[in-house]
C-alpha positions as CSV (number, residue, x, y, z in Angstrom):
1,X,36.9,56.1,42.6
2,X,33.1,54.8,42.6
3,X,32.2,57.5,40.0
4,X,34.9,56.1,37.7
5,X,33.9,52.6,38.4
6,X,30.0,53.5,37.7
7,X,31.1,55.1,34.5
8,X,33.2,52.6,33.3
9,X,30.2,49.8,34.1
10,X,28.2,52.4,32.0
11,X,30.7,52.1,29.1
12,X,30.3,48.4,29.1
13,X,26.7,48.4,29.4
14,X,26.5,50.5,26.5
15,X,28.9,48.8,24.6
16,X,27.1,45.4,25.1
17,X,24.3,46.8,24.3
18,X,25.4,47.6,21.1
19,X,26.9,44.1,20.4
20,X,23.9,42.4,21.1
21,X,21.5,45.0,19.1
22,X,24.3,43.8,16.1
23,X,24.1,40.2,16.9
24,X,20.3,40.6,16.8
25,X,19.9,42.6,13.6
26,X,22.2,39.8,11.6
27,X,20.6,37.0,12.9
28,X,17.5,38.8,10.7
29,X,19.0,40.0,7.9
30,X,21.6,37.2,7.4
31,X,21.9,35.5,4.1
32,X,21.4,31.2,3.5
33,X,25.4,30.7,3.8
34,X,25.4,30.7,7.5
35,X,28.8,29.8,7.8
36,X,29.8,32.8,8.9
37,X,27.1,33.9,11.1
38,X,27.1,30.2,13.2
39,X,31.4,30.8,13.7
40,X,29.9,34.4,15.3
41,X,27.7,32.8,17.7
42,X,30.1,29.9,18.5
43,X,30.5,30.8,22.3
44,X,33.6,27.8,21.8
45,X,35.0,29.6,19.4
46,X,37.6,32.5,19.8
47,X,35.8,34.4,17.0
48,X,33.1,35.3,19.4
49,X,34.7,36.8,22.4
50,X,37.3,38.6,20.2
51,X,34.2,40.2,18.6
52,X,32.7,41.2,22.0
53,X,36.4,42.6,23.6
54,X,36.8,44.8,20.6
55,X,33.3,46.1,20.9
56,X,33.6,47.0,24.4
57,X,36.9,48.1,24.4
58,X,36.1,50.9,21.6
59,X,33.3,51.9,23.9
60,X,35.3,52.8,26.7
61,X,37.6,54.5,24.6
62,X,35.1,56.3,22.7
63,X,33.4,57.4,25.9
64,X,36.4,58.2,28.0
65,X,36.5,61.8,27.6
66,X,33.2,62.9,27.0
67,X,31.6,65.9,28.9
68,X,29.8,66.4,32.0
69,X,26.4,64.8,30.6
70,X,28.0,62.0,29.0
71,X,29.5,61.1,32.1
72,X,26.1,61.5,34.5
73,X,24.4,59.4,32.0
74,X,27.5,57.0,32.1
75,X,27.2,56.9,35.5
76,X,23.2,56.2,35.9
77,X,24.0,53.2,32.9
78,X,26.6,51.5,35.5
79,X,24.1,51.8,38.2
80,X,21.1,50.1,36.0
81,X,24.2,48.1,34.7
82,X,25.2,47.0,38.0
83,X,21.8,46.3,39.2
84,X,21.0,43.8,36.4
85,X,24.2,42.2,37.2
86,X,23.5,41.6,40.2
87,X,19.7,40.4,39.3
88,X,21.1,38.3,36.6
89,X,23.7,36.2,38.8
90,X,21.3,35.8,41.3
91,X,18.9,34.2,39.1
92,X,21.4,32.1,37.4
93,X,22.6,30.7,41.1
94,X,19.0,30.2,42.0
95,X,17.9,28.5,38.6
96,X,21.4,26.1,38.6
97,X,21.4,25.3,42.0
98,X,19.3,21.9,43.2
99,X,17.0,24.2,45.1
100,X,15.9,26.5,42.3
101,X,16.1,23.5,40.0
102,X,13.7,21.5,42.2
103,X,11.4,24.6,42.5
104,X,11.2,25.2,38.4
105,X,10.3,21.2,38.2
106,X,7.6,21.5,40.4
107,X,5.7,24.3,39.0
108,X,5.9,22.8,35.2
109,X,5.1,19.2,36.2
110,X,2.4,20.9,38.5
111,X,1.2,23.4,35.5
112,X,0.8,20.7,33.1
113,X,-0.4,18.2,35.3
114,X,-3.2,20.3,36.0
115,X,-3.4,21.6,31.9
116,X,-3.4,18.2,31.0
117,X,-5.6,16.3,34.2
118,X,-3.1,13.6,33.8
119,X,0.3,13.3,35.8
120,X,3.3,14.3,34.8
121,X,6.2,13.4,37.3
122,X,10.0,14.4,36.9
123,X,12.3,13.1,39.6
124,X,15.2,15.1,38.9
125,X,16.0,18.0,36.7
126,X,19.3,19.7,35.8
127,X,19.9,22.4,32.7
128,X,21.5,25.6,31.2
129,X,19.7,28.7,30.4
130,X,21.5,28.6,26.5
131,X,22.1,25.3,25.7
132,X,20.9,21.7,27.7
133,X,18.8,19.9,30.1
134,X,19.2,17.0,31.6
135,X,16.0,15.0,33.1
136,X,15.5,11.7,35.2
137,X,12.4,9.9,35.9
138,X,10.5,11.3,33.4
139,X,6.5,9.7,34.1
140,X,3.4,10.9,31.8
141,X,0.1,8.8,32.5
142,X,-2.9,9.0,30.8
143,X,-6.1,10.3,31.3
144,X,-7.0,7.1,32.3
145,X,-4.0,7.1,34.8
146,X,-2.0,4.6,33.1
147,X,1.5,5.4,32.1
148,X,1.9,6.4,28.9
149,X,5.5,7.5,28.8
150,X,8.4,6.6,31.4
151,X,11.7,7.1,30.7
152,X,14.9,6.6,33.2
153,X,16.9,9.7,31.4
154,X,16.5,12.6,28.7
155,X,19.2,14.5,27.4
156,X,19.0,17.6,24.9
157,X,21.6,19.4,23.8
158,X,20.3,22.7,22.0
159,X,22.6,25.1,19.6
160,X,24.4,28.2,21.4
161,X,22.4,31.2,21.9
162,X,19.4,30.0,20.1
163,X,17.3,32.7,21.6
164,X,18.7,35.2,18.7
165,X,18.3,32.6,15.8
166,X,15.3,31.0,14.5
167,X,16.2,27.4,13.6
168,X,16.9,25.8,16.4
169,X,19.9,23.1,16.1
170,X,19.0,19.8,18.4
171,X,23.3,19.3,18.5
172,X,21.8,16.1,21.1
173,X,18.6,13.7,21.9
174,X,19.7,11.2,24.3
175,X,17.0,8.8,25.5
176,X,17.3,5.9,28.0
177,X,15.3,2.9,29.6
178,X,12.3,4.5,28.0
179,X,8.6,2.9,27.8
180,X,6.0,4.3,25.7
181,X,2.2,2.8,25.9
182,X,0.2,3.6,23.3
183,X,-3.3,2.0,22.9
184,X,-7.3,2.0,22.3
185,X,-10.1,0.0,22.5
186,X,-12.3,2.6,20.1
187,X,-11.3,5.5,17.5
188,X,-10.0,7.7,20.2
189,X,-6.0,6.9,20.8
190,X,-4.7,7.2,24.9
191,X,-2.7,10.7,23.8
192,X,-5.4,12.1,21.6
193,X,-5.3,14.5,24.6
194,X,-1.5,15.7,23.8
195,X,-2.1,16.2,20.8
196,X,-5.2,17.9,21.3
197,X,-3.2,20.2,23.7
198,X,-0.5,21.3,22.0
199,X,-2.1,21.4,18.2
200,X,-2.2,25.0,17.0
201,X,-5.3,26.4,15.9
202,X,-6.2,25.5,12.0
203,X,-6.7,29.2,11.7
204,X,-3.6,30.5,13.0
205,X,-1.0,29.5,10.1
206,X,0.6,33.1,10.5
207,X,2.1,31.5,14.1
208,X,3.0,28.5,12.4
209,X,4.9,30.0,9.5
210,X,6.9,32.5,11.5
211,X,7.8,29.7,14.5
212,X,11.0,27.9,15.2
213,X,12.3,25.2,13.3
214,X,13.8,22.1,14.4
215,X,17.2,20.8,13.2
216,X,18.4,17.5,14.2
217,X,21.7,16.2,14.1
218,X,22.1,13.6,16.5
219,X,20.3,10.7,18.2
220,X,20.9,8.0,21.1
221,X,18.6,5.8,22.0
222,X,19.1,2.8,25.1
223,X,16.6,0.3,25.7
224,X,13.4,2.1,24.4
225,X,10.4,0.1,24.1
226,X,7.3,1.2,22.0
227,X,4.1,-0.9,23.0
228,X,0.9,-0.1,20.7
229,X,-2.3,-2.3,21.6
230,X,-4.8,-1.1,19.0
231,X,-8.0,-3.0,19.7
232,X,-10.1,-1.0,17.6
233,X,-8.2,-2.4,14.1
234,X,-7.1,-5.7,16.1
235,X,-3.3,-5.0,15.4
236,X,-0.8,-5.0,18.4
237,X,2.7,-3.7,17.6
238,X,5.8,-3.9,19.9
239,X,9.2,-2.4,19.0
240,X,12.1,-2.6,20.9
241,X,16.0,-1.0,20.7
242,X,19.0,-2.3,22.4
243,X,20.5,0.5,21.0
244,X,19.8,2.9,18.4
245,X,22.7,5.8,17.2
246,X,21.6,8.3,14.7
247,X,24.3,10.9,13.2
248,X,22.0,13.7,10.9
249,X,23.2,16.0,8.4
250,X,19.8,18.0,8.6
251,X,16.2,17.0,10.0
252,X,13.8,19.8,9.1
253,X,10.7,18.6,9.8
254,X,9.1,22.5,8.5
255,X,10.9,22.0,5.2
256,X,9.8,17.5,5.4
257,X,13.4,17.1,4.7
258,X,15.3,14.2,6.2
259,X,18.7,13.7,5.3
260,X,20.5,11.2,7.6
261,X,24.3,9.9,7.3
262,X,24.3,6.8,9.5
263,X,21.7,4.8,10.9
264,X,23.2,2.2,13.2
265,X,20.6,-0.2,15.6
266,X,21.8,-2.9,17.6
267,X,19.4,-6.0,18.8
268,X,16.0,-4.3,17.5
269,X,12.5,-6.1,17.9
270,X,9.7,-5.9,15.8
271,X,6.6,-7.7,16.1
272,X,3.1,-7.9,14.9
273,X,0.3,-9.0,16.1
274,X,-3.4,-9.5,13.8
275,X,-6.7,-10.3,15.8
276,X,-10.4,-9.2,15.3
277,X,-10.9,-5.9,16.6
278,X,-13.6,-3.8,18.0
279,X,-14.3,-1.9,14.8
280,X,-17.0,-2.4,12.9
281,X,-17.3,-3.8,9.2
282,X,-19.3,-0.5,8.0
283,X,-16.7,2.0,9.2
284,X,-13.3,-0.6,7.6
285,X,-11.5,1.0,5.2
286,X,-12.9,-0.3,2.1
287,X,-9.6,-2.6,0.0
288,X,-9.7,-4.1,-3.5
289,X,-11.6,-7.4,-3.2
290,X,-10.4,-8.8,-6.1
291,X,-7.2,-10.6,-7.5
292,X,-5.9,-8.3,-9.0
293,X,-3.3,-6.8,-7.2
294,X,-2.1,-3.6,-8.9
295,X,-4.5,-1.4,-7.6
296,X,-4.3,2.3,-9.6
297,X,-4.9,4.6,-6.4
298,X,-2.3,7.5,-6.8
299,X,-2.8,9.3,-3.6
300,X,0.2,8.6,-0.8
301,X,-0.6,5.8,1.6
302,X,2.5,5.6,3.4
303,X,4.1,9.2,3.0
304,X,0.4,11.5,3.2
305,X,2.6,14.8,4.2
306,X,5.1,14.3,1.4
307,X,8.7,14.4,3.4
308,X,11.9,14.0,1.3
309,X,14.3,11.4,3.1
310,X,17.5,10.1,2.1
311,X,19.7,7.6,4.1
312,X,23.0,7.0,3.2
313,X,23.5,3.9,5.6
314,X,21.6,2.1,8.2
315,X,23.2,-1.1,9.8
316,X,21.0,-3.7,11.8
317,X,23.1,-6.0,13.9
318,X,21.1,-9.1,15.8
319,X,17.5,-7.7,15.2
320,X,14.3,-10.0,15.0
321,X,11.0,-9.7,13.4
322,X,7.3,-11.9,13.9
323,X,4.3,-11.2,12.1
324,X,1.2,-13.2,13.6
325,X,-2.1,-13.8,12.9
326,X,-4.8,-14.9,15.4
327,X,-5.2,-18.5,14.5
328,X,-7.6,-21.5,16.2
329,X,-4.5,-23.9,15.5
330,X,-0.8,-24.5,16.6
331,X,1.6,-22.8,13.9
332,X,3.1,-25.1,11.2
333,X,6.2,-26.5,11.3
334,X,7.0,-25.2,8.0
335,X,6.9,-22.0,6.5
336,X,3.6,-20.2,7.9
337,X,2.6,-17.0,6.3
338,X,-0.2,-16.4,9.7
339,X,2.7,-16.7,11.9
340,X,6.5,-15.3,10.7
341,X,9.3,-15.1,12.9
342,X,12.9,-14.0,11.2
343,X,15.6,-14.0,13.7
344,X,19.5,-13.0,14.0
345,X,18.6,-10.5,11.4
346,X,21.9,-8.6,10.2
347,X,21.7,-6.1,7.7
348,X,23.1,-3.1,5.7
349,X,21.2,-1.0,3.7
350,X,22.6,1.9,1.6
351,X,21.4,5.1,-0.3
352,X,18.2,4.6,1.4
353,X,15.3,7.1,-0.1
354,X,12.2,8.1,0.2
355,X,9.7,10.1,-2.3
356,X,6.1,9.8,-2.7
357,X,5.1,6.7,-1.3
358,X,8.5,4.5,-2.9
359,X,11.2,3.5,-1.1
360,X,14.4,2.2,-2.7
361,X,18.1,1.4,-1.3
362,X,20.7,-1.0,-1.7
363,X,20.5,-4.0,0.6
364,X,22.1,-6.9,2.2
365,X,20.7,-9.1,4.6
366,X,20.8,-12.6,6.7
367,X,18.4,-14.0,9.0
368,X,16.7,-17.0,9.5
369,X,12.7,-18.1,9.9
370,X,11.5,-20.2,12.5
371,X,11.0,-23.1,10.3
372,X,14.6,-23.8,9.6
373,X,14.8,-21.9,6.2
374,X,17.9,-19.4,6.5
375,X,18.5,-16.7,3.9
376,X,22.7,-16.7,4.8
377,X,23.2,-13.8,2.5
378,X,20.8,-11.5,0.2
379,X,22.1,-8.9,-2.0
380,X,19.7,-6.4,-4.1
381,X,18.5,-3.3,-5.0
382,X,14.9,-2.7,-3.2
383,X,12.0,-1.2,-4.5
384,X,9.4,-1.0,-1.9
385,X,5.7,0.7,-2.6
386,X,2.4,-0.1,-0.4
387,X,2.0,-2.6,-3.2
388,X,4.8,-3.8,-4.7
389,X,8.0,-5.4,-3.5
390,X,10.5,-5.8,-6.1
391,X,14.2,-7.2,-5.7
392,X,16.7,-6.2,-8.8
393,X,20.5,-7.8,-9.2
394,X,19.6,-10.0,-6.6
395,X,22.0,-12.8,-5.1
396,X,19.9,-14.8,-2.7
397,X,21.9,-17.6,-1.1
398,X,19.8,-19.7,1.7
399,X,20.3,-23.4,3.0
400,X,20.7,-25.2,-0.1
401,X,20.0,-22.8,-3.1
402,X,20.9,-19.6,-5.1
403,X,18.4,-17.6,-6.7
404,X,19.2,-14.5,-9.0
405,X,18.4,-12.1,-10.7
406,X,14.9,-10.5,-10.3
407,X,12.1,-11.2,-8.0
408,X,8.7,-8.8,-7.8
409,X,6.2,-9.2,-5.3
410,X,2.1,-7.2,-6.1
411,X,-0.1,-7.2,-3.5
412,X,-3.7,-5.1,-3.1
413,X,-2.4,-4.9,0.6
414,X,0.5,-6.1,2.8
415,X,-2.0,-8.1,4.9
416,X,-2.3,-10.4,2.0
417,X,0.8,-11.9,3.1
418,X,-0.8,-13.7,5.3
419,X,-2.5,-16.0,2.3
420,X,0.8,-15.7,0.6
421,X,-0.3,-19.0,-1.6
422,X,-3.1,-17.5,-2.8
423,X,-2.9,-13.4,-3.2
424,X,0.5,-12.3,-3.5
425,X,1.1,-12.4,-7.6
426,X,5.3,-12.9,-8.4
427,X,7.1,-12.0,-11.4
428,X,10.9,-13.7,-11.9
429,X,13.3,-13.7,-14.1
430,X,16.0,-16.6,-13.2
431,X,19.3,-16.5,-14.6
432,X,21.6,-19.1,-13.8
433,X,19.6,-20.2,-10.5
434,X,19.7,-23.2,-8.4
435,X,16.9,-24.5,-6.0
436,X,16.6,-27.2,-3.9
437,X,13.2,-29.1,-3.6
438,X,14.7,-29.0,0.4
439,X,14.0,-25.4,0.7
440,X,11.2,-25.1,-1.3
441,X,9.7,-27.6,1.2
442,X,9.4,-25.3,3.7
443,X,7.5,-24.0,1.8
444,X,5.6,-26.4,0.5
445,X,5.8,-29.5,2.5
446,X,4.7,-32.2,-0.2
447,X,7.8,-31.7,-1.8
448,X,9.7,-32.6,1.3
449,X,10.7,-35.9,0.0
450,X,11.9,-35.0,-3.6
451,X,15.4,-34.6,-2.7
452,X,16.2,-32.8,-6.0
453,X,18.6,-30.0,-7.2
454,X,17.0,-27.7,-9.8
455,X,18.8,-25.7,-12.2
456,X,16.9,-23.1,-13.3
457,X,16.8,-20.2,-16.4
458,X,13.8,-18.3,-17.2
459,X,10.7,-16.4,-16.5
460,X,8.0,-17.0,-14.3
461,X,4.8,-14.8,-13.2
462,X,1.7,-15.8,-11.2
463,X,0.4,-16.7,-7.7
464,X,1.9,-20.0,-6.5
465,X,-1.4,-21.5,-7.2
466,X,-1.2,-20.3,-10.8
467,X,2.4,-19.8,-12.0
468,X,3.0,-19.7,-15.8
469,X,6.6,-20.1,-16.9
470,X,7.7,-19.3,-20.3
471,X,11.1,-19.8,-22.0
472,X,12.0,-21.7,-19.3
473,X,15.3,-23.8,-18.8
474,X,15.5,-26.3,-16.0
475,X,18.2,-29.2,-15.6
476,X,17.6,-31.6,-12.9
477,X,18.2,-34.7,-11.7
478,X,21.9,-36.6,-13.2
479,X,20.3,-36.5,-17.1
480,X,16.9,-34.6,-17.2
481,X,16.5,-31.0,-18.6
482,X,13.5,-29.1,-20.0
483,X,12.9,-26.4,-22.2
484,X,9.6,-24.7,-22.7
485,X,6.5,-22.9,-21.6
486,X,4.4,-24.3,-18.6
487,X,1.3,-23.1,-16.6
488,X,0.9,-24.8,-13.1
489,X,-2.7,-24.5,-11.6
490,X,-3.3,-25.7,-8.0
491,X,0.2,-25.8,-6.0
492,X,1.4,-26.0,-3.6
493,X,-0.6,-30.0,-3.8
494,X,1.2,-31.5,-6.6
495,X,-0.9,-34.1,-7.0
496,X,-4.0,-31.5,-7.7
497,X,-2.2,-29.6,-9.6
498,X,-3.3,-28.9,-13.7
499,X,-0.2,-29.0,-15.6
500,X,-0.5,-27.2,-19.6
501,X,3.0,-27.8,-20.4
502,X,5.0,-27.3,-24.2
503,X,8.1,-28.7,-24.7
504,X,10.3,-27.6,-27.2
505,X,12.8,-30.2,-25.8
506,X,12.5,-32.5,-22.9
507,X,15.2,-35.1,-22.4
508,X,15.2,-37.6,-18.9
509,X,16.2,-41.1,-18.4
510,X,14.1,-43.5,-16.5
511,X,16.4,-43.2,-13.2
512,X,15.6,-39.5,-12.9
513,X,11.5,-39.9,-13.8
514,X,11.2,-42.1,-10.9
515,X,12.8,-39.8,-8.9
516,X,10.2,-37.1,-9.8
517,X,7.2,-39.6,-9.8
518,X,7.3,-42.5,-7.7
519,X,3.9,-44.2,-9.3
520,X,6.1,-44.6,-12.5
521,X,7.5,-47.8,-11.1
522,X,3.9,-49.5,-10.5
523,X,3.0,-49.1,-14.2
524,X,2.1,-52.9,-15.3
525,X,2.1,-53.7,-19.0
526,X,4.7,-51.6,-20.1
527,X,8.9,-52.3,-19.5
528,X,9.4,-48.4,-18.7
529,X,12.8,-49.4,-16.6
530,X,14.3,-50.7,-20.2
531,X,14.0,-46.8,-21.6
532,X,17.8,-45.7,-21.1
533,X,16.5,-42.0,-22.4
534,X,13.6,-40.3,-23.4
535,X,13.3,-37.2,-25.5
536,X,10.1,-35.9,-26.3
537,X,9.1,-33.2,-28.2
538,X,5.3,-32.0,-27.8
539,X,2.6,-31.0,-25.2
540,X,1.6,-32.2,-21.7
541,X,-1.6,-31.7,-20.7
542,X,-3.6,-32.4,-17.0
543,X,-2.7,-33.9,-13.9
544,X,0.6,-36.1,-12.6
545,X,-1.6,-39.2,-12.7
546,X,-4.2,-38.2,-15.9
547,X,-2.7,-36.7,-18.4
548,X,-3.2,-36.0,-22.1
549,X,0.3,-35.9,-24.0
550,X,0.8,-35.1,-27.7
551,X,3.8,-35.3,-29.9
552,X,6.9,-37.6,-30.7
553,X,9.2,-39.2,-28.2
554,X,12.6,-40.8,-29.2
555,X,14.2,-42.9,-27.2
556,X,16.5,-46.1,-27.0
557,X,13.7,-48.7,-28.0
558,X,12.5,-46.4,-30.9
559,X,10.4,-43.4,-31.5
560,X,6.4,-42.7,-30.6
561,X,4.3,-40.3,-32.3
562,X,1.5,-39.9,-29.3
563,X,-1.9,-38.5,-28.9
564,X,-2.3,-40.5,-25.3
565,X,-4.3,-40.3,-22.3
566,X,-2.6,-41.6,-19.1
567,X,-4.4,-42.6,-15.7
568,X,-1.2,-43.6,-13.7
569,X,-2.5,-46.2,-10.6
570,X,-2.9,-45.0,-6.6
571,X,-2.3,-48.2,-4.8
572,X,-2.9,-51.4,-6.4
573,X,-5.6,-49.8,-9.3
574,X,-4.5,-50.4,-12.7
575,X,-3.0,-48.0,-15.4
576,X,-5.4,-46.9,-18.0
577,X,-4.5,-45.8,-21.6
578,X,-6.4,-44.5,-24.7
579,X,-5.4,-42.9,-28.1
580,X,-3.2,-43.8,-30.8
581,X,0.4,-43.9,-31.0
582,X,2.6,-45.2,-33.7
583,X,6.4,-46.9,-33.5
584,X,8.8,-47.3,-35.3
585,X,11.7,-49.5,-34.4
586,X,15.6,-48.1,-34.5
């Protein structure tokens, strides 16, 4: 009875030894459809263990009735067979059981502890030989001894069997209550000694070439918190997740391919921080100090290792987002570029993709800043470089206006933003646009008591403190429109601001003038509340209060042929006037 029960252990040792010899030799030779191969190795799968029955059962079969030799080597195969066995359970027992658990944790937190000469702490630890691990209390410090990763719980979940195949499927990243602490105070980062560690050799690209790769497909993240104090630059950066679920269709970071289905992040943070740093000016990177900002460098910024990502959806529910500057003074009430903070932030983007250094997707969007101006709904297509921001088929609906259909934003860097005024150069094409003087206070604050509803049609390109407009259409007030080309020098301070300004056809009445400009009504000399309307056909040329005007304007009282310079009064002072005009009565 034992010599049949030793040769038939024999026949299945031989038999899986065969099955696992085939299994091996097609995990090498296997073509790019997969689909096939992955429905072998699918231990879920009935596929698999039909395979593995058949094979052994020919074995025994085939090996039934063979001779005396065949049957002493049978024999010895059951014993080894056996032996292995009993070897193999006893390892798996030990290695799932707390104790054997515990023991394995120890000697890799101990090993890389001492590796490293930083901690490395794991509270508990529970995982299968083939396929997961499960970790709690996960603690990395520093070399300094300051924690640079802690994280409550880590979850992987690795693809079946991937001993015999060489991608490696990540089917599951779960990560929860996690901290990470990155910072410096000169060039060298607090994990420069992790990388440092576990960076291969330059030389040794053979290793690299032939090792594993890394698919993702899904992602979990629960209360994560990313902290980066860089006192070096003088940036600090803070990122935080309520949530954050990511469903992949492949993440090959060997190939730098990212291709991602659905993106979805509830309550996300995002703030940063601008402060003079420890670095000094002679080792800055060097920018583009002047105006211009199209600066012709070619070489990737954002993207230096050239991945491929595409996107199809990512969905931000509740998020918020502060960019501040290090500032002697109190932030303004209004709109302040050195201290931005956009809040209930909910968003969809679509189609999202990445190549080169230019990112472009389909996007709406609501938030609101902390000065009171609210974007309640903003719909475009997104074109996004390390210099350019540009917004095409866009709907932008905030407090009081809507604003369509292009908008382009050039900067030499994004730090400009923080002297948006003066060095962020706009290009706009309006098409049936309405703004309110309201929201452009916030803004620009002078305006704050205009009141005023703009209609407006055209283009416009420029810095705010030097916009030119041209073929521009704007209908304001009950009775006033305009139509023509203007250059505005020295916003957002209206009343220092040079006005060149054509007018192919300018028609107001003197209700809506004094709405624009209040020192019309202290003009002495000159019955300007009798003009019922006013069209005027020529050029406009200086200042609110001294300007030089040229051309013909009809109106109720008769028609002027000008070539006049106006000094309008502040306070009591008296209106000045010189040049030649000629009337002529209706």
């Amino acid at each position: 009875m034992l010599k049949k029960l030793l040769k038939i252990a024999g026949s299945l040792f031989v038999g899986l030894l065969i099955f696992l010899i085939a299994l091996f030799i097609l995990s090498k030779v296997k073509t790019s459809n997969n689909s096939a191969f992955d429905t072998l190795f699918n231990t879920n799968g009935a596929t698999f263990w039909t395979v593995l029955v058949i094979t052994l059962t020919i074995t025994i079969l085939g090996l039934a009735h063979k001779g005396p030799g065949t049957n002493r080597s049978l024999r010895i195969a059951g014993r080894v067979f056996l032996i292995l066995i009993f070897l193999l359970t006893g390892i798996f027992l030990f290695v799932n059981s707390d104790r054997g658990q515990t023991f394995l944790m120890r000697q890799v937190t101990n090993h890389f502890s001492k590796e490293l000469n930083a901690r490395v702490k794991i509270s508990y630890i529970s995982f299968s030989l083939l396929n997961k691990m499960n970790l709690e209390g996960l603690v990395v410090e520093d070399q300094q001894k300051d924690t640079l990763l802690s994280a409550e719980k880590l979850q992987v979940r690795i693809t079946d069997w991937f001993i015999f195949k060489d991608k490696i499927e990540l089917k599951y990243v779960g990560l929860e209550n996690a901290v990470i602490n990155l910072r410096r105070s000169d060039s060298l980062w607090n994990y420069q000694f992790l990388l440092d560690y576990f960076s291969s050799p330059a030389s040794d690209t053979s290793a690299k070439a032939g090792g594993f790769q890394v698919n993702l497909k899904k992602m979990y993240l629960k209360n994560c918190l990313l902290i980066q104090k860089d006192g070096w630059r003088g940036r600090d950066m803070t990122a935080r997740f309520g949530s954050v679920d990511l469903d992949a269709n492949d993440i090959d970071l060997n190939r730098k391919n990212i291709d991602i289905n659905l993106i979805e992040i509830n309550r996300p943070y995002f703030s940063i921080y601008d402060y003079t740093g420890n670095r000094p000016d002679s080792l800055r990177p060097k920018k583009n100090q002047s105006n211009d900002t199209i600066v012709g460098n070619t070489m990737p910024e954002w993207n230096e290792n050239g991945y491929a990502m595409v996107i199809k959806r990512i969905k931000i529910y509740d998020g918020i987002f502060k960019n501040d500057a290090q500032t002697e003074r109190s932030p303004f009430t209004y709109f302040d570029g050195r201290h931005i903070e956009f809040t209930g932030i909910n968003g969809e983007f679509k189609d999202l993709k990445l190549q080169n250094d230019t990112i472009t997707t389909g996007l709406q969007l609501a938030s609101k800043e902390r000065s009171g101006f609210e974007v309640k709904s903003m719909k475009a297509d997104l074109k996004m470089t390390p210099h350019e921001m540009t917004f095409r088929r866009m709907n932008i609906q905030t407090n009081n206006s809507e604003v369509k259909d292009y908008f382009s934003m050039r900067y030499a860097d994004f730090d400009n933003m923080n002297d948006f005024i003066h060095k962020i150069s706009m290009q706009a094409n309006f098409e049936n646009s309405r703004i309110a003087s309201d929201d452009i206070a916030f803004f620009a604050p002078e305006l704050q008591d205009w009141g005023k509803q703009i209609r407006i049609n055209g283009k416009v390109r420029g810095t705010i403190d030097d916009l030119n407009g041209r073929d521009i259409k704007i209908e304001a007030g009950n009775n006033s429109y305009l139509n023509g080309d203007i250059t505005l020098t020295g916003l957002p301070d209206i009343n220092q601001t040079f006005i060149d300004f054509k007018a192919n056809d300018f028609r107001t009445t003197y209700a809506d003038a004094i709405k624009f400009i209040p020192a019309i009504r202290t003009i002495e000399g000159i019955r300007l509340d009798k003009i019922n309307y006013l069209n005027f056909n020529g050029s406009f040329t200086g200042f609110i209060r001294d300007f030089v005007t040229y051309g013909t304007i009809n109106t109720n009282l008769g028609t002027i042929k000008s070539d006049l310079n106006m000094k309008l009064p502040i306070g009591n002072e008296p209106g000045l006037r010189r040049g030649d005009t000629r009337r002529s009565c209706p």
